[in-house]
N, CA and C atoms of all chains as a GROMACS GRO file, in nm:
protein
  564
    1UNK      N    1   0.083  -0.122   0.000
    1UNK     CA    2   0.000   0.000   0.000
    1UNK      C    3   0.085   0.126   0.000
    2UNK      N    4   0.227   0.095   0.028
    2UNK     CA    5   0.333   0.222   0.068
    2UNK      C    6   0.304   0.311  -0.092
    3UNK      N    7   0.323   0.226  -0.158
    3UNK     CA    8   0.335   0.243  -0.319
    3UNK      C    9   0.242   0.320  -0.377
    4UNK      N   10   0.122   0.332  -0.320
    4UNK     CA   11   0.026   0.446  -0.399
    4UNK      C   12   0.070   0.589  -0.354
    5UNK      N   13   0.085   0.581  -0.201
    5UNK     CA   14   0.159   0.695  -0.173
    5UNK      C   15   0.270   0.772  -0.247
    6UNK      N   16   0.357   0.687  -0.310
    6UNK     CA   17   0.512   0.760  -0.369
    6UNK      C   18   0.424   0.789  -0.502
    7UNK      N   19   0.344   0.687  -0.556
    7UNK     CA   20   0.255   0.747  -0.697
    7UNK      C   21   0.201   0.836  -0.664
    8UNK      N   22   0.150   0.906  -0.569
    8UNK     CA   23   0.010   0.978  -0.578
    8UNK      C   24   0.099   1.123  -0.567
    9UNK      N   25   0.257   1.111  -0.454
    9UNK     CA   26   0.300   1.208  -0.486
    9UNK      C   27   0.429   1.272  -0.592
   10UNK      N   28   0.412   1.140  -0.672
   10UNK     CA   29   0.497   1.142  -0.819
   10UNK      C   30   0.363   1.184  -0.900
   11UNK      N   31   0.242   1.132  -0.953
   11UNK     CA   32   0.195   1.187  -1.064
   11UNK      C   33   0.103   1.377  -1.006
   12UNK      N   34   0.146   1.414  -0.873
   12UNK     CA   35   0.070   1.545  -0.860
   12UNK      C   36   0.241   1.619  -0.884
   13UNK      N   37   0.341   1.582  -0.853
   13UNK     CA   38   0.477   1.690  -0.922
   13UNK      C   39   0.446   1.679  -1.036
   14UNK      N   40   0.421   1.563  -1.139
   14UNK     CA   41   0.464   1.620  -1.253
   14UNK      C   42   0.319   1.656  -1.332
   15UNK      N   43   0.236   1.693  -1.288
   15UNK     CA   44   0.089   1.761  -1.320
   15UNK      C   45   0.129   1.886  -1.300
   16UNK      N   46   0.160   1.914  -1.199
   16UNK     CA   47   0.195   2.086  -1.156
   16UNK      C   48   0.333   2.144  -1.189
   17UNK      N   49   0.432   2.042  -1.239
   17UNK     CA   50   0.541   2.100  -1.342
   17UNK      C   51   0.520   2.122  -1.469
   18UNK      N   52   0.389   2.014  -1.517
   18UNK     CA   53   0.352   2.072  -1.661
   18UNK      C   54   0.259   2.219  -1.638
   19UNK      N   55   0.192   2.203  -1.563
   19UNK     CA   56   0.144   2.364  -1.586
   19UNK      C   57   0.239   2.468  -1.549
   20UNK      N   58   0.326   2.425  -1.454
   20UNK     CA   59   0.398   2.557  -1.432
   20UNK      C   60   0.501   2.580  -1.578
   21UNK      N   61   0.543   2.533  -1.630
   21UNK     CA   62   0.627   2.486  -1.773
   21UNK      C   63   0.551   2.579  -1.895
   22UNK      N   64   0.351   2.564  -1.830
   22UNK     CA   65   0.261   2.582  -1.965
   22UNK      C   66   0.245   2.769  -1.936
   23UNK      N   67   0.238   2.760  -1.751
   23UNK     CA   68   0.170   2.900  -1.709
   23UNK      C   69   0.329   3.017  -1.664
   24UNK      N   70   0.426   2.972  -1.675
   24UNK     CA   71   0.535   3.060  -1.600
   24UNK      C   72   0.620   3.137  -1.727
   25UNK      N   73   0.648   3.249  -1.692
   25UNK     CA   74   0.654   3.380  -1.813
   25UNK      C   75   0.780   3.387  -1.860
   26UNK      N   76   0.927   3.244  -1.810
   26UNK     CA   77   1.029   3.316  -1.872
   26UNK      C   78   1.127   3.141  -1.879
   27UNK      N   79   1.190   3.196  -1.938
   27UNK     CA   80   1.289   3.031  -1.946
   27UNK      C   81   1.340   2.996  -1.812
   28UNK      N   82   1.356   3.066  -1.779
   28UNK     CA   83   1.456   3.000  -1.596
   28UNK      C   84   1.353   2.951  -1.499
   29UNK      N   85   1.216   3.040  -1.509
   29UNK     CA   86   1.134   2.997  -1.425
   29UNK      C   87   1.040   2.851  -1.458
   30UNK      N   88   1.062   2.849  -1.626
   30UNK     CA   89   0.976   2.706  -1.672
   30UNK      C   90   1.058   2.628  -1.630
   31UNK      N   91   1.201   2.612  -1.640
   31UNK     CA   92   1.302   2.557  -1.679
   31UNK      C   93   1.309   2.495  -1.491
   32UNK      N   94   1.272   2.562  -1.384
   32UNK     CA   95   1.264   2.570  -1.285
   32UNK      C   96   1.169   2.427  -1.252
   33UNK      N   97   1.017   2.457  -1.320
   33UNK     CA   98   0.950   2.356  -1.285
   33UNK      C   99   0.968   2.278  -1.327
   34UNK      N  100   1.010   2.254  -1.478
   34UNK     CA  101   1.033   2.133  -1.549
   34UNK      C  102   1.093   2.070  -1.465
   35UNK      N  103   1.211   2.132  -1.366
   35UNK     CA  104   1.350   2.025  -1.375
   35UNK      C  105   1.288   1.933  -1.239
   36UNK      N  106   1.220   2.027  -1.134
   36UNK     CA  107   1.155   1.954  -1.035
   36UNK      C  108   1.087   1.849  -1.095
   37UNK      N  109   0.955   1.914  -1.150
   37UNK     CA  110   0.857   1.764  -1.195
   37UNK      C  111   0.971   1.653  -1.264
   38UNK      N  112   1.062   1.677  -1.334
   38UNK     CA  113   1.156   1.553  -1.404
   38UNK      C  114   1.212   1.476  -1.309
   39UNK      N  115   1.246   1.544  -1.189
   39UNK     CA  116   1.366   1.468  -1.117
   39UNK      C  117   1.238   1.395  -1.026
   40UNK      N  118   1.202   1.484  -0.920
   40UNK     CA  119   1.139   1.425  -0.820
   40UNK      C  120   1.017   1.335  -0.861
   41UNK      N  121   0.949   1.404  -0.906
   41UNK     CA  122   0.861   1.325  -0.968
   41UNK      C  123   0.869   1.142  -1.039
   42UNK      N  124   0.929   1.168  -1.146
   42UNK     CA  125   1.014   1.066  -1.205
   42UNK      C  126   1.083   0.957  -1.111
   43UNK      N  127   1.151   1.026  -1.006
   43UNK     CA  128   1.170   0.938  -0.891
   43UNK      C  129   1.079   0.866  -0.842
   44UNK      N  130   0.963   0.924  -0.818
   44UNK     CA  131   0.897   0.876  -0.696
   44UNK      C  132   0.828   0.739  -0.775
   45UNK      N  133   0.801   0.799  -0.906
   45UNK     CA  134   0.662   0.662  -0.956
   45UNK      C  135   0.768   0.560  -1.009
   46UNK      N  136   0.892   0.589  -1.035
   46UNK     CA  137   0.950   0.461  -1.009
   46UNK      C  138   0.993   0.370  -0.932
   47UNK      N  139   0.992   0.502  -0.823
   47UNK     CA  140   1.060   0.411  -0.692
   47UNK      C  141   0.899   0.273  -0.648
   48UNK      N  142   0.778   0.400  -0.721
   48UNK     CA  143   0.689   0.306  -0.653
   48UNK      C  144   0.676   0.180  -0.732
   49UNK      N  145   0.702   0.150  -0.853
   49UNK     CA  146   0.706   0.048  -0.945
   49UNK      C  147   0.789  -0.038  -0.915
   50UNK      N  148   0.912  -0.017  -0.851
   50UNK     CA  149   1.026  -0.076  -0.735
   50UNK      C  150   0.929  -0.164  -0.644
   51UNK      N  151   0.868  -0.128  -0.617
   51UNK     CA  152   0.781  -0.159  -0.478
   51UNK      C  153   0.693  -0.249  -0.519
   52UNK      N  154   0.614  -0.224  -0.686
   52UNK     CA  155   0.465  -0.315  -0.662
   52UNK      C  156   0.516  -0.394  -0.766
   53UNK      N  157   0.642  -0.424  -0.831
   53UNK     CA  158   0.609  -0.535  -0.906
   53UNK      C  159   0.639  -0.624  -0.869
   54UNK      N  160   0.552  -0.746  -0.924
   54UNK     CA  161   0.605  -0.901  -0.847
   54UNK      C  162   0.674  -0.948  -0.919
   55UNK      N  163   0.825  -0.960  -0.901
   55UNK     CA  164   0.903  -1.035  -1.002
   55UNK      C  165   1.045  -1.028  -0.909
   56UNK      N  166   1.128  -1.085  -0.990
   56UNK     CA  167   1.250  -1.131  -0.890
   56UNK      C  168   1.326  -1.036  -0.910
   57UNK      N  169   1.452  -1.031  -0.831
   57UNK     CA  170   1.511  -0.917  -0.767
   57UNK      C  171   1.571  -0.857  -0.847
   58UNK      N  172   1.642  -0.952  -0.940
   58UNK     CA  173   1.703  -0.819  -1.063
   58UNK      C  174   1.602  -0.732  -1.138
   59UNK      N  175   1.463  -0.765  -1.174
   59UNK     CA  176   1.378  -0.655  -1.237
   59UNK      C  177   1.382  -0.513  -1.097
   60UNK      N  178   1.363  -0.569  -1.003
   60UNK     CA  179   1.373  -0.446  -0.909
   60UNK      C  180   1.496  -0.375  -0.896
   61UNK      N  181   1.631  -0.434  -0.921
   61UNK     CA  182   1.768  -0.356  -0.960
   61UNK      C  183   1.777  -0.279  -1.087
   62UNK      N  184   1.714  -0.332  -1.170
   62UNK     CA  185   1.666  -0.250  -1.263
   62UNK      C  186   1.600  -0.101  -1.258
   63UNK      N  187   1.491  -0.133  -1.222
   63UNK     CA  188   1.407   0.033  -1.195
   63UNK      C  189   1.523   0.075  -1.097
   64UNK      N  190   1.603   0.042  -0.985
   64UNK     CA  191   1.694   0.156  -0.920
   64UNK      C  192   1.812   0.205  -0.987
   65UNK      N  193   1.848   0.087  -1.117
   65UNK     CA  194   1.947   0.133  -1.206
   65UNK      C  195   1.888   0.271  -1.241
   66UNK      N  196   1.760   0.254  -1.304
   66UNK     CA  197   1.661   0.380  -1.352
   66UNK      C  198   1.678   0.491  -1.280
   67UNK      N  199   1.616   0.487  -1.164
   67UNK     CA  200   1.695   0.621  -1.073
   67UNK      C  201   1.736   0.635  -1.045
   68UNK      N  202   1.909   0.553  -1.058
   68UNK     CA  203   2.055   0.637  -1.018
   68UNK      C  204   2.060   0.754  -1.140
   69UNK      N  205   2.022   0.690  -1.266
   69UNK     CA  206   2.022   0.754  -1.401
   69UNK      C  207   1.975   0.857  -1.399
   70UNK      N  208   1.829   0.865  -1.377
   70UNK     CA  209   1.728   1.015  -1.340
   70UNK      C  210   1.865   1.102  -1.264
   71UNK      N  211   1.831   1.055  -1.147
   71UNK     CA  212   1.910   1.194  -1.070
   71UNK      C  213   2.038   1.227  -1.116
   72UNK      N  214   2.128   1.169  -1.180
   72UNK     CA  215   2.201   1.213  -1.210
   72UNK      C  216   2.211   1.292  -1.324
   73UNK      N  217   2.086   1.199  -1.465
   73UNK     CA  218   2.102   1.293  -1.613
   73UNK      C  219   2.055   1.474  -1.607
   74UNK      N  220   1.906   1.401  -1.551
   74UNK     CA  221   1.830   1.542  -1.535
   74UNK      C  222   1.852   1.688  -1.479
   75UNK      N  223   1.930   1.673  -1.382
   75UNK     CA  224   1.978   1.831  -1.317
   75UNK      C  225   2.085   1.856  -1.428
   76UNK      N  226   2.207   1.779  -1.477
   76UNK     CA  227   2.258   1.792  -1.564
   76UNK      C  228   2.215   1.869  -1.659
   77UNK      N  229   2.152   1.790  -1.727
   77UNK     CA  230   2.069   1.871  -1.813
   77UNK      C  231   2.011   1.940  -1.873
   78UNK      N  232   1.971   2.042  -1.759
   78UNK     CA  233   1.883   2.156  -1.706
   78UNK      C  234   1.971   2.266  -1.673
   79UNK      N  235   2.078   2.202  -1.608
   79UNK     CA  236   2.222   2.281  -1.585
   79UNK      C  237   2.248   2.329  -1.750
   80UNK      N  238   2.296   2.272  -1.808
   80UNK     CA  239   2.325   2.285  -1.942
   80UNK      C  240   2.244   2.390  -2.031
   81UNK      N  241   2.108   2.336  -2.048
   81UNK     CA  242   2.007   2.414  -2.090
   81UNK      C  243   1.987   2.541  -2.062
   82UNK      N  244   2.028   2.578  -1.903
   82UNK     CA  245   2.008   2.698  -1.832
   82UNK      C  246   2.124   2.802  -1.901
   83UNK      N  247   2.246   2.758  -1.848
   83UNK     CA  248   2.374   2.801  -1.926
   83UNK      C  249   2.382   2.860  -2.089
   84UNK      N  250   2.336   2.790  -2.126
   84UNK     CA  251   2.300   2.806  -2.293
   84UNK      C  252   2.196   2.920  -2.324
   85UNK      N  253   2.085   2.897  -2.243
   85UNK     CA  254   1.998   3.003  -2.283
   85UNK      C  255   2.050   3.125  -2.259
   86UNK      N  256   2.148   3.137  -2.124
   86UNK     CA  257   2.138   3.249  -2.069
   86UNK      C  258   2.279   3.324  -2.191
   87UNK      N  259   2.373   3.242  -2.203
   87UNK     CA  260   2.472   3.268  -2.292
   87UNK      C  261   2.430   3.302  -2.440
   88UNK      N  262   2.311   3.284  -2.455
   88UNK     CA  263   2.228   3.298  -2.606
   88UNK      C  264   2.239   3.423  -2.649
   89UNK      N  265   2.169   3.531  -2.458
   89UNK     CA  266   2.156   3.628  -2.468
   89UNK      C  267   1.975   3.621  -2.411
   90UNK      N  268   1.923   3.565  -2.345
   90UNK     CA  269   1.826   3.541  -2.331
   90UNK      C  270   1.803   3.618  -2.168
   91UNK      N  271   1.731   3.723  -2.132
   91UNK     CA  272   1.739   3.797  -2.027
   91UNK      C  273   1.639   3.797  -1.933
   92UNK      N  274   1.693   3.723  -1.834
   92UNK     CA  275   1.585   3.670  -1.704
   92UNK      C  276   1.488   3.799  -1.709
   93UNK      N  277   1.363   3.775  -1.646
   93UNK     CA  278   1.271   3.841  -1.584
   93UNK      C  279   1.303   3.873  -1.432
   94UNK      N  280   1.364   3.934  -1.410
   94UNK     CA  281   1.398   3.924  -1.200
   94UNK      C  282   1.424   4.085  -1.208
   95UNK      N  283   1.449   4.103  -1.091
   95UNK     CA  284   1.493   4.241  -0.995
   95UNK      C  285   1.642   4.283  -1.018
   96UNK      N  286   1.725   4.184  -0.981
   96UNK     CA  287   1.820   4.161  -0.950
   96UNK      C  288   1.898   4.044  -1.042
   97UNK      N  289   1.995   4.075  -1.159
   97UNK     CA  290   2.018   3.950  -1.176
   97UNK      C  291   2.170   3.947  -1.120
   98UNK      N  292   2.176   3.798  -1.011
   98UNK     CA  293   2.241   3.786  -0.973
   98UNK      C  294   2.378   3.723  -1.044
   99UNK      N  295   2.291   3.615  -1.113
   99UNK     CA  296   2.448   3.580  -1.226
   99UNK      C  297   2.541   3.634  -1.250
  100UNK      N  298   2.450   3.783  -1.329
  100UNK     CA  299   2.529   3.865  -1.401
  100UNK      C  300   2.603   3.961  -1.329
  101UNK      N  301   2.617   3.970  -1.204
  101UNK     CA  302   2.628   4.065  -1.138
  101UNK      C  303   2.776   3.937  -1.038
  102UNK      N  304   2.769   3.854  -1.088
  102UNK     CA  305   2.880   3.766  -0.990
  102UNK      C  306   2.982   3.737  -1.083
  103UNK      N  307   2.982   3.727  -1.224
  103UNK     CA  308   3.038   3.694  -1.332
  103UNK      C  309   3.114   3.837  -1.380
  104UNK      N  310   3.094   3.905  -1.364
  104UNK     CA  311   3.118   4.036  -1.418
  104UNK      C  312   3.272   4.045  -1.446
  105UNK      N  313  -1.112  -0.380  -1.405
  105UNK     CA  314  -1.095  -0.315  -1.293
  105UNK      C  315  -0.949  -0.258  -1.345
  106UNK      N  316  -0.897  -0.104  -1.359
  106UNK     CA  317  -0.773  -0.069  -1.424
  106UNK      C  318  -0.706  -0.053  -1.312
  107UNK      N  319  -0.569  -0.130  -1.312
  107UNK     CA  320  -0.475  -0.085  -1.168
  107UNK      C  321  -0.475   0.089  -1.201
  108UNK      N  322  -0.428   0.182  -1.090
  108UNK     CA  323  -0.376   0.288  -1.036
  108UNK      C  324  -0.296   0.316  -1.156
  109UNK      N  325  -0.192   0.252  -1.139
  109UNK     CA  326  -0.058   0.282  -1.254
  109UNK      C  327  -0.104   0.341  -1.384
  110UNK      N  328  -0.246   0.242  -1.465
  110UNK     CA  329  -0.300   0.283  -1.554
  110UNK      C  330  -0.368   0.383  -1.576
  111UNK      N  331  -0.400   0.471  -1.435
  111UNK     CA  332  -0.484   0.572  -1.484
  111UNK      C  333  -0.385   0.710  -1.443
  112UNK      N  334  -0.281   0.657  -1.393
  112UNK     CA  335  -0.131   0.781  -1.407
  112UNK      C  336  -0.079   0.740  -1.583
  113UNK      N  337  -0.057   0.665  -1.641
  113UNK     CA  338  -0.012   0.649  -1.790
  113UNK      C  339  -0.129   0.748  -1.839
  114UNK      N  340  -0.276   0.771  -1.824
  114UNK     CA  341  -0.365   0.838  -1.879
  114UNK      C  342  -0.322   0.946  -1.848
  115UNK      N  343  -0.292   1.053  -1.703
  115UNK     CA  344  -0.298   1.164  -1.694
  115UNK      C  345  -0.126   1.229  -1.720
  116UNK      N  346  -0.002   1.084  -1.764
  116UNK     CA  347   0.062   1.176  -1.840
  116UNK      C  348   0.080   1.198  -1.959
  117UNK      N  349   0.014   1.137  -2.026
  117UNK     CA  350  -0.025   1.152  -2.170
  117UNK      C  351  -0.099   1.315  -2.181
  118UNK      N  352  -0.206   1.326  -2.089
  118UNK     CA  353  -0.271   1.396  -2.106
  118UNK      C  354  -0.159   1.551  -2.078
  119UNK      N  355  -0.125   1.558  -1.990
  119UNK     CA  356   0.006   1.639  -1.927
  119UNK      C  357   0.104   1.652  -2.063
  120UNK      N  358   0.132   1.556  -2.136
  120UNK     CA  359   0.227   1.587  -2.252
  120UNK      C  360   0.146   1.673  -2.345
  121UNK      N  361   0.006   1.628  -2.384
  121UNK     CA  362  -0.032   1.719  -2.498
  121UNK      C  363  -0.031   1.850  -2.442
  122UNK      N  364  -0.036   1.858  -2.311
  122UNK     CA  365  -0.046   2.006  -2.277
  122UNK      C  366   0.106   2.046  -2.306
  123UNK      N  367   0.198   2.022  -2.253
  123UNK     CA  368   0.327   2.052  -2.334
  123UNK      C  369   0.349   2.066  -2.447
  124UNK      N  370   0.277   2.019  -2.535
  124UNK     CA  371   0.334   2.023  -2.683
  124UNK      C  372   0.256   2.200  -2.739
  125UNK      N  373   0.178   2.280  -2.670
  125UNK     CA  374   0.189   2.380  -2.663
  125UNK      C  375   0.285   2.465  -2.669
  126UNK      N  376   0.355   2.421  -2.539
  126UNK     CA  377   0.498   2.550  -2.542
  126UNK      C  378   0.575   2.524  -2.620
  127UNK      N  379   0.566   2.411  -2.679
  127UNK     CA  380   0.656   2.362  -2.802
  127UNK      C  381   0.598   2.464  -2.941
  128UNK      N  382   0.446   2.386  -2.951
  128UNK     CA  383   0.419   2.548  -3.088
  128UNK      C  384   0.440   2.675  -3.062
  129UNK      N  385   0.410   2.728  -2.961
  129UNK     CA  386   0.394   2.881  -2.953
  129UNK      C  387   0.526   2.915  -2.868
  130UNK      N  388   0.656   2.845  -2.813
  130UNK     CA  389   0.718   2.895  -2.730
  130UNK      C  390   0.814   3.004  -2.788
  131UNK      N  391   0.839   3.079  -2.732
  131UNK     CA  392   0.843   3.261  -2.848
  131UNK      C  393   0.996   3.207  -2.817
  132UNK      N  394   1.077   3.137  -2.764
  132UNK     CA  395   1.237   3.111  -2.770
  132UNK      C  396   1.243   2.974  -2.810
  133UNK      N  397   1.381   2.944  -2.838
  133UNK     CA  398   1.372   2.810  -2.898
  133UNK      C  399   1.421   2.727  -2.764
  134UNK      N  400   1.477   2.807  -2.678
  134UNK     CA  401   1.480   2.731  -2.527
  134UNK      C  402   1.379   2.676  -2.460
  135UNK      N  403   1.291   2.780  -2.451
  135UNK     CA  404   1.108   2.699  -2.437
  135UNK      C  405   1.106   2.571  -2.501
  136UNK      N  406   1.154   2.585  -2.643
  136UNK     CA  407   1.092   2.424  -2.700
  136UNK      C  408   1.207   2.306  -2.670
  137UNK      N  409   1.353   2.389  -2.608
  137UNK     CA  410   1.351   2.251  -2.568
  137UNK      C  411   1.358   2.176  -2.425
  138UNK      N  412   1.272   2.280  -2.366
  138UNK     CA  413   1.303   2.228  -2.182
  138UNK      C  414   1.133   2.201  -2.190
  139UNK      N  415   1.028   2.223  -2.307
  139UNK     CA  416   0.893   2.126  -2.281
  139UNK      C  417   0.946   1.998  -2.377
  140UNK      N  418   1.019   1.993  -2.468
  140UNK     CA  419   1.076   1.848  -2.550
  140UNK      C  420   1.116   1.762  -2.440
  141UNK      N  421   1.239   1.815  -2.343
  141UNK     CA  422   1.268   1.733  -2.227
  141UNK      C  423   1.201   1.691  -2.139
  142UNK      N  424   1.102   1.796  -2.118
  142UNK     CA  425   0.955   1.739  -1.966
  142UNK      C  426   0.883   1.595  -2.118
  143UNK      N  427   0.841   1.624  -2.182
  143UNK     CA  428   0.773   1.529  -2.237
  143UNK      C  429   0.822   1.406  -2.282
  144UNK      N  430   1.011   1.423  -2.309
  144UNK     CA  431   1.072   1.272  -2.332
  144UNK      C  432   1.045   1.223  -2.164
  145UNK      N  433   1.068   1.271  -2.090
  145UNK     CA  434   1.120   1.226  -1.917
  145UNK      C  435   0.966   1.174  -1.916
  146UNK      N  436   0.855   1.196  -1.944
  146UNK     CA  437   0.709   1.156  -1.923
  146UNK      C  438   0.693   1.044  -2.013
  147UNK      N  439   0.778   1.005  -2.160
  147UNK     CA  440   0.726   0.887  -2.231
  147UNK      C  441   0.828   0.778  -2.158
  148UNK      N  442   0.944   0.836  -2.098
  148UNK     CA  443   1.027   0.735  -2.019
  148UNK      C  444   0.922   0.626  -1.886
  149UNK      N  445   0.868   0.726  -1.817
  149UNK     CA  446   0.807   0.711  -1.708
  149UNK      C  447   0.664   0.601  -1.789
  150UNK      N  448   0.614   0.647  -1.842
  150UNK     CA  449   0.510   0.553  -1.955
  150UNK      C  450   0.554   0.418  -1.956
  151UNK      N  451   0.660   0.438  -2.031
  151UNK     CA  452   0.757   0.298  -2.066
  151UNK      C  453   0.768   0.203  -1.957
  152UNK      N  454   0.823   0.268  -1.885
  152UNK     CA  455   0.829   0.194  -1.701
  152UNK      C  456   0.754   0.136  -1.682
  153UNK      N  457   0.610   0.207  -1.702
  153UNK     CA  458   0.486   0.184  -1.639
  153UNK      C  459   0.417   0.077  -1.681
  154UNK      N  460   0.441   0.056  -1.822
  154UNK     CA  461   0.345  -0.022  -1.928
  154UNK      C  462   0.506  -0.157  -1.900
  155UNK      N  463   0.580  -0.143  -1.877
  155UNK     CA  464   0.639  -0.300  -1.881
  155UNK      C  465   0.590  -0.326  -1.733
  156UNK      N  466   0.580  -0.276  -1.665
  156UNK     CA  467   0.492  -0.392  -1.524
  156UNK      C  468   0.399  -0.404  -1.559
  157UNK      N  469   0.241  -0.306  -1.640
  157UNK     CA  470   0.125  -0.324  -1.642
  157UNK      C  471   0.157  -0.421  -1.761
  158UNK      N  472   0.221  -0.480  -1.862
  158UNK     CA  473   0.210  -0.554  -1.985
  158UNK      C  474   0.263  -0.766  -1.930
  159UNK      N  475   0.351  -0.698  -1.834
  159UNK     CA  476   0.461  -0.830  -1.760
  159UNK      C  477   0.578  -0.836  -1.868
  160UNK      N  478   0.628  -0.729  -1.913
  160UNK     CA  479   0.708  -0.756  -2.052
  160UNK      C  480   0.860  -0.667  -2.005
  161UNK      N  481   0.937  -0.686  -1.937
  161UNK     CA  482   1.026  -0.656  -1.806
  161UNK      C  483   1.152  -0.611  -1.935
  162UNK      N  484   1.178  -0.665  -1.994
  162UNK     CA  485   1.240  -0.630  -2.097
  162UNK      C  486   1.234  -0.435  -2.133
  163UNK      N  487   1.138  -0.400  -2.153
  163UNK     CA  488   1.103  -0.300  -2.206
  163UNK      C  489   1.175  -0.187  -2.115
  164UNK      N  490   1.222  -0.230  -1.975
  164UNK     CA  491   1.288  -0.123  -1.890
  164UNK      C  492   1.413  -0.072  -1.958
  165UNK      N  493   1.459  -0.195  -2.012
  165UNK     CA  494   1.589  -0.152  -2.106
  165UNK      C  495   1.589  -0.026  -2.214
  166UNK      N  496   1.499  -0.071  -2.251
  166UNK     CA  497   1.437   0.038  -2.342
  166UNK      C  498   1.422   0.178  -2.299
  167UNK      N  499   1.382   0.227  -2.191
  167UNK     CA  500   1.340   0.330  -2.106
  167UNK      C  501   1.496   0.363  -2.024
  168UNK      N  502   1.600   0.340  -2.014
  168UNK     CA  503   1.730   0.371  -1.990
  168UNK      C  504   1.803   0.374  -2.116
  169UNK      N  505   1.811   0.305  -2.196
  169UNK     CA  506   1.846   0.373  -2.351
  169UNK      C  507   1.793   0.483  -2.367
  170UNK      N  508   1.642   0.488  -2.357
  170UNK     CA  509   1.595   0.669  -2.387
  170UNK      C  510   1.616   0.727  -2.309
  171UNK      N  511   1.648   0.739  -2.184
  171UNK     CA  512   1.675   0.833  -2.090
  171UNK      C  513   1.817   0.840  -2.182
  172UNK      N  514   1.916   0.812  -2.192
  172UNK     CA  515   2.043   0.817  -2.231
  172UNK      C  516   2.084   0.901  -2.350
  173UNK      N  517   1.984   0.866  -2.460
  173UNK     CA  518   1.986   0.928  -2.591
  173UNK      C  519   1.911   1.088  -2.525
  174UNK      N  520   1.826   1.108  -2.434
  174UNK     CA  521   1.789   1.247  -2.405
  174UNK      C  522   1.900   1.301  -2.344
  175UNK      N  523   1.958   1.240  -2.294
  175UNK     CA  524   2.082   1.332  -2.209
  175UNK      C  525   2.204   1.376  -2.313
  176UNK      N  526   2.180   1.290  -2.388
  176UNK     CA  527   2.311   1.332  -2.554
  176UNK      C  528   2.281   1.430  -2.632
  177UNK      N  529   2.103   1.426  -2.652
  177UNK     CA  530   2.078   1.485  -2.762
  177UNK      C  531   2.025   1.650  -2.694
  178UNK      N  532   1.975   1.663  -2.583
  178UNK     CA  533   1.972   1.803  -2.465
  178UNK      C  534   2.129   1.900  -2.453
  179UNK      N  535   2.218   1.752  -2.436
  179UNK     CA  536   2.316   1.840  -2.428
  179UNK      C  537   2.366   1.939  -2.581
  180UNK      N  538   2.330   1.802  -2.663
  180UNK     CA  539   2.402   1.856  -2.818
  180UNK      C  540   2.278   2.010  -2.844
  181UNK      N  541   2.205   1.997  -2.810
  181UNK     CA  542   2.069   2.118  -2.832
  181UNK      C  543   2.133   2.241  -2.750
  182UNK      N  544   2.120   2.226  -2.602
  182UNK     CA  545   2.226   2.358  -2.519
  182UNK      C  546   2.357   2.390  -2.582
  183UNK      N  547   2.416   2.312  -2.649
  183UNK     CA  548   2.567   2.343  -2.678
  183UNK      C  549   2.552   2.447  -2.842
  184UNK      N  550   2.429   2.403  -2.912
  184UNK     CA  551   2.354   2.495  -2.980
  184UNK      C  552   2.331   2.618  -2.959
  185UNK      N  553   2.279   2.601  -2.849
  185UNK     CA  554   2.221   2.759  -2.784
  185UNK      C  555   2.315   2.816  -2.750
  186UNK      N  556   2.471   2.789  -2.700
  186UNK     CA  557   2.563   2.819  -2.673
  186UNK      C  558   2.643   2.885  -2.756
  187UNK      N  559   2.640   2.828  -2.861
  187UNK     CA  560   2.715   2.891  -2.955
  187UNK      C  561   2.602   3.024  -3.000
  188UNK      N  562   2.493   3.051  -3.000
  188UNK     CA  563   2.463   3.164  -3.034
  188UNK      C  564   2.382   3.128  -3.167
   0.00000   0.00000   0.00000
């Protein structure tokens, strides 16, 4: 029963990273939700698939192969993506940009 | 009677078409590719899902190959944007 729990709070991250992705006004801030709903999210409903399938132990080493992979590709990723945009020339929406102001 | 699992495969399907929005209209080409990435990371999670709901265990393989090819082909896309 542990297992609906890690689903229920894996498929509500990545419901509310797609809207924040659909509703948020600038690349850093989509880029923000995306990377949550990818990582955590993604984690959780596998971890719970870890949990409910009935099969022998290497299919379950498997799905954790899966989320050593997640956490490690995805922030990567996003890291990268972030970097790029901002190097594009692409100019946050904020008050204060701090990047630019540490890089100088 | 549909297990649980099956009716999360429904609502991220549904969650992707909403992504493929910021993909048409996203006014930067960075937009289109950090909703490309939310929506590969959601057909990964699918994949997962449908080899326990199918019993076809094999198919996980499959779903770490694509995670893999997204992490090659994201990076080769930022290194794009990088150059300007």
């Amino acid at each position: 029963m542990i297992q609906y729990v890690f689903l229920a709070f894996g498929i509500t991250s990545m419901f509310f990273g797609a809207l924040g992705v659909i509703r948020f006004e600038d690349v850093y801030t989509r880029l923000h939700a995306s990377t949550k709903c990818d990582t955590g999210g993604a984690m959780a409903i596998i971890f719970a698939l870890a949990i409910h399938v009935d099969a022998s132990l290497l299919v379950r080493f498997k799905f954790l192969v899966l989320i050593f992979l997640i956490s490690l590709i995805t922030p990567m990723i996003s890291h990268a993506i972030a970097k790029g945009a901002y190097r594009s020339g692409i100019e946050p929406v904020v008050g204060v940009d701090d990047y630019a102001r540490d890089t100088l | 009677m549909v297990s649980p699992f099956g009716w999360v495969v429904l609502l991220l399907v549904f969650t992707s078409f909403l992504l493929v929005y910021r993909i048409v209209f996203g006014p930067t080409s960075a937009d289109r590719i950090v909703a490309l990435n939310t929506i590969t990371t959601k057909v990964i999670i699918v994949i997962a899902i449908l080899s326990v709901l199918l019993e076809k265990f094999a198919l996980i393989d499959l779903a770490i190959v694509l995670l893999m090819i997204n992490a090659v082909s994201s990076l080769v896309l930022a290194k794009h944007l990088h150059r300007g």
